[in-house]
C-alpha positions in Angstrom: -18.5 13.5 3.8 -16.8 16.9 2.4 -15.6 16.8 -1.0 -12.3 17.6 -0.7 -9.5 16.2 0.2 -5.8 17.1 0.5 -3.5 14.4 -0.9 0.1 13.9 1.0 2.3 12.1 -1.6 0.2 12.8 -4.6 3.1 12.8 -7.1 3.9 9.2 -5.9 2.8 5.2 -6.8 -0.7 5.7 -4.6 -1.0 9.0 -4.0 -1.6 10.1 -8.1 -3.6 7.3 -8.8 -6.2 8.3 -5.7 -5.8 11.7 -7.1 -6.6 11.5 -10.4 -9.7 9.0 -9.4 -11.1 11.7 -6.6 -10.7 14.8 -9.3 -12.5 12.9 -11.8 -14.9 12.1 -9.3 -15.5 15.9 -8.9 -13.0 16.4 -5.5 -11.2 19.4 -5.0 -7.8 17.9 -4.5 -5.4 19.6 -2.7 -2.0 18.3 -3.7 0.8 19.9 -1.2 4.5 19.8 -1.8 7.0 19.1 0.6 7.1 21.8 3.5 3.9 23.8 1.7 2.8 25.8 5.1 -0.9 25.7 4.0 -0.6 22.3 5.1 -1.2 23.2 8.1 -3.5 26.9 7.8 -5.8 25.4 5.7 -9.1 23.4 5.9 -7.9 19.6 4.5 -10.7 18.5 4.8 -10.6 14.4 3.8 -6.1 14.0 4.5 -5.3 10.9 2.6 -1.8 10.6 4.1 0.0 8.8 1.3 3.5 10.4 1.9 6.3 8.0 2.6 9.5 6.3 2.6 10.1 2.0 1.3 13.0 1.0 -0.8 15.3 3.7 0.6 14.4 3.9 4.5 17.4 1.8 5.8 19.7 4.4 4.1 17.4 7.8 5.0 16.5 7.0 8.3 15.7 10.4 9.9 13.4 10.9 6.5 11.8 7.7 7.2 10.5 8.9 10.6 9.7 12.5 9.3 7.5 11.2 6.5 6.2 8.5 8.5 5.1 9.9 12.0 6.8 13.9 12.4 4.3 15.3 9.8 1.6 13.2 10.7 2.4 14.6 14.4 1.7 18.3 12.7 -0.7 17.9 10.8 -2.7 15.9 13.4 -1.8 19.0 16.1 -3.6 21.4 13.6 -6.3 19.8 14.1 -7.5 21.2 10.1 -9.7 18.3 8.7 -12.8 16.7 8.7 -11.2 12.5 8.5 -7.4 11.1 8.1 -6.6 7.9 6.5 -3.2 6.9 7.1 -1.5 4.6 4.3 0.4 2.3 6.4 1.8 -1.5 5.1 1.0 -5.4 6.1 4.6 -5.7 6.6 4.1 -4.9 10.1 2.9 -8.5 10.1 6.2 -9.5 9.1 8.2 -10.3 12.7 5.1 -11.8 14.0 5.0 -15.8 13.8 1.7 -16.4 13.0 -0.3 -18.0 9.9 -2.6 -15.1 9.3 -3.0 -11.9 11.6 -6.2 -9.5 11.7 -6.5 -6.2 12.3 -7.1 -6.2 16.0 -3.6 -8.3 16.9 -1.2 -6.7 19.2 2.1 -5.5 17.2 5.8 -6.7 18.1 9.2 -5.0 17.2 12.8 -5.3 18.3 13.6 -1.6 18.8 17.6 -2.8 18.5 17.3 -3.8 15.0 18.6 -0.6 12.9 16.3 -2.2 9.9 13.2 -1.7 12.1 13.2 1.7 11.7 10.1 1.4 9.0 8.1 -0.9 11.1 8.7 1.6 14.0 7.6 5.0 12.8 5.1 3.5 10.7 3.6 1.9 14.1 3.9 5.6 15.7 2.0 7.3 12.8 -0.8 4.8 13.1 -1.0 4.9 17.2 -1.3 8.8 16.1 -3.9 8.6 14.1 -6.1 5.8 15.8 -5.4 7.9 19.3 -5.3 11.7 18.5 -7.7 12.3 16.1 -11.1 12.5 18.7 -12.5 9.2 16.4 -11.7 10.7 12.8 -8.4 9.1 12.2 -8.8 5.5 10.3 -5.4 3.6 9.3 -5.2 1.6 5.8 -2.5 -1.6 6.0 -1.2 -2.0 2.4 -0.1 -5.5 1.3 2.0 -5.7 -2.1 0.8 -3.0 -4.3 1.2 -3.5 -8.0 0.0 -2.2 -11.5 1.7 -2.4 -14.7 2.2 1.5 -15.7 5.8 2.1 -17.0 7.9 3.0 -13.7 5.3 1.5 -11.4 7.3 0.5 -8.1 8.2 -3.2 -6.8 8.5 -7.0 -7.8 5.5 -7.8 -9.4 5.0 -4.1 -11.6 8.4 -4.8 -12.4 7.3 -8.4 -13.9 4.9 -7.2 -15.7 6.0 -3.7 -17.4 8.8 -6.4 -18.6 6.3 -8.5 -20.2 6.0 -5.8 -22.4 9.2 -5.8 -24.2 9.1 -9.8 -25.1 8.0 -13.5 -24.2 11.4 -14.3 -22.6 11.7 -13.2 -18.8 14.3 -13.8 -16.0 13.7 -12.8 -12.8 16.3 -12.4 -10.0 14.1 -14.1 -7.2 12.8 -17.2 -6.5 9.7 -19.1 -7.5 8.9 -20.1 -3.8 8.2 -16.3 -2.4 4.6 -16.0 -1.8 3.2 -12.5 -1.4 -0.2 -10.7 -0.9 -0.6 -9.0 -4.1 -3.3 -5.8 -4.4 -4.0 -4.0 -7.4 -3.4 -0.3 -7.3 -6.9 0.8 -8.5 -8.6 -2.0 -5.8 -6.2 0.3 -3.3 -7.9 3.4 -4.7 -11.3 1.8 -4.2 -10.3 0.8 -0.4 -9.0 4.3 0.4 -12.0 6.2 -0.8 -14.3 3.0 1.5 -12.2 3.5 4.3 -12.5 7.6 4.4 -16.2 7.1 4.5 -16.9 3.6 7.2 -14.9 5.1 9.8 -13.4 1.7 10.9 -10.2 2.7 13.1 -7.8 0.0 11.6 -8.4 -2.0 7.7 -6.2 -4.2 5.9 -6.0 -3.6 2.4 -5.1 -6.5 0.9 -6.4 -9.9 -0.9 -6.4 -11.8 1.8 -4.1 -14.6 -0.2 -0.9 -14.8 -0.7 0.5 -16.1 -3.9 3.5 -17.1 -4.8 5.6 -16.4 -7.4 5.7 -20.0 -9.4 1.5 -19.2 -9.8 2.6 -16.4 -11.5 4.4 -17.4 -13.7 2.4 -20.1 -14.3 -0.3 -18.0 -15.7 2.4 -16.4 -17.9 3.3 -19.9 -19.2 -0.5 -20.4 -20.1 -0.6 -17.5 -22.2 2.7 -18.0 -24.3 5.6 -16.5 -21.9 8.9 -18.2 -20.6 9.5 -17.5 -17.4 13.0 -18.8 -15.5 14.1 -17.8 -11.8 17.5 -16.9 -10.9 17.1 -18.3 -7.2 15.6 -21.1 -5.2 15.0 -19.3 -1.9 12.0 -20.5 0.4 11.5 -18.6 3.3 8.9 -19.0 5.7 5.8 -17.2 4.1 4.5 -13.7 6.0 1.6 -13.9 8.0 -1.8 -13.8 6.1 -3.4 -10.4 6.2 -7.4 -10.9 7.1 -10.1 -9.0 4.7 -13.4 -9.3 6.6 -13.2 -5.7 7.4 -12.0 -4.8 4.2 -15.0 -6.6 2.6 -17.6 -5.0 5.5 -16.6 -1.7 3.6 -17.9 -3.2 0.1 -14.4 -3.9 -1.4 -13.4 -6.8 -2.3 -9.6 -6.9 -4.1 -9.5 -8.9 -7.6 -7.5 -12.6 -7.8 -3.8 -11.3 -8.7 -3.9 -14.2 -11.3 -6.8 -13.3 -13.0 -6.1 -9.4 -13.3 -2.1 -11.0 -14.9 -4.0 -12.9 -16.9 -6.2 -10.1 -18.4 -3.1 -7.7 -18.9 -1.1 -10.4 -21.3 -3.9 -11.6 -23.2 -4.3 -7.6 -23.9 -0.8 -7.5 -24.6 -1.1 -10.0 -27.6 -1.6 -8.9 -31.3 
């Protein structure tokens, strides 16, 4: 596999973070800019396509479907790599009434729901890069990303960049939520696996979900208070499968132990 690799999103939550792991790995990186036109002159070679729209899609919709599928589209048409691993999310999963959902499971949206706008065009950007790439397109399915760098995006970061500044924490959610939590530098890990096995479809996740009362829970153990604001309990998401994730060699670390490591480094 070539050694270098062009980065879409590289100044955001995934894309630096694989960035600075493939340059220290001795990549040429390739890290283009919004509407850079070497994007697509130039040989790519690996595309990690980590460009994208979450918190904000509802409100920029026409953004969400450029980042998510238009560019991808382009780039795609150029035809000016060697692989293209497409960042995509589990909450795909999320309108699907099942207990856990592999990779291989037929996808369901309302296209009259204004909010499905995400699920939609990220949908189109994988069917792009699982059908028009001639076998080198391979699609990554986030779960719930965290790390605890200061700004790091999300619930979870959020929790624990607080931890930071004392042992009193309130959080406006509820202790009954129960995610699928991934590390960012297990992501990193998966990205790189996934460039190299050639699998079409992979879910990057833990393969758990865990709710919010274990959290805190470990948080308790190690000298924390931690209160909820809400009482909320919705029905969980489907479980995101990992044996394909694991085929690759990666395996993502227990959310609870890699908490529980952080705070115990936080203490004097």
């Amino acid at each position: 596999m070539s050694r270098r690799a062009t980065i879409t999103g590289a100044a955001g939550f995934v894309g630096a973070r694989l960035a600075r792991r493939l340059a220290a790995d001795g990549w040429q990186v390739f890290r283009p800019g919004k509407g850079d036109p070497e994007l697509l002159s130039r040989d790519l070679g690996v595309v990690f396509y980590c460009a994208g729209l979450t918190a904000d899609y509802d409100r920029r919709p026409f953004d969400t479907v450029e980042a998510h599928a238009s560019l991808v589209a382009e780039i795609l048409r150029a035809g000016r790599f060697e692989r293209f691993v497409y960042c995509s999310s589990t909450r795909l999963y999320d309108g699907l009434a099942k207990p856990e959902m592999d990779e291989a499971e037929p996808l369901v949206f309302d296209p009259s729901d204004p909010r499905r706008v995400y699920d939609l065009s990220k949908a189109l950007g994988e069917n792009l890069t699982v059908t028009r790439t001639a076998g080198r397109g391979s699609v990554a399915r986030l779960s719930n990303v965290y790390d605890w760098a200061a700004g790091s995006p999300g619930f979870l970061s959020e929790w624990l960049v607080q931890a930071r500044g004392g042992r009193d924490i309130t959080l406006q959610s509820s202790p009954h939520i129960a995610r699928d939590y991934i590390h960012l530098d297990d992501v990193v890990e998966a990205l790189i696996a996934i460039a190299a096995g050639g699998e079409a479809i992979v879910n990057v996740a833990a393969g758990r979900l865990t709710s919010n009362a274990e959290i805190a829970q470990v948080f308790v153990d190690e000298g924390w208070t931690v209160s909820f604001t809400g009482d909320a309990n919705p029905p969980p998401p489907p479980n995101a499968r990992v044996a394909r994730l694991g085929r690759l060699g990666v395996r993502a670390r227990p959310v609870a132990d890699m908490v529980r490591g952080y705070l115990r480094g936080l203490k004097p």
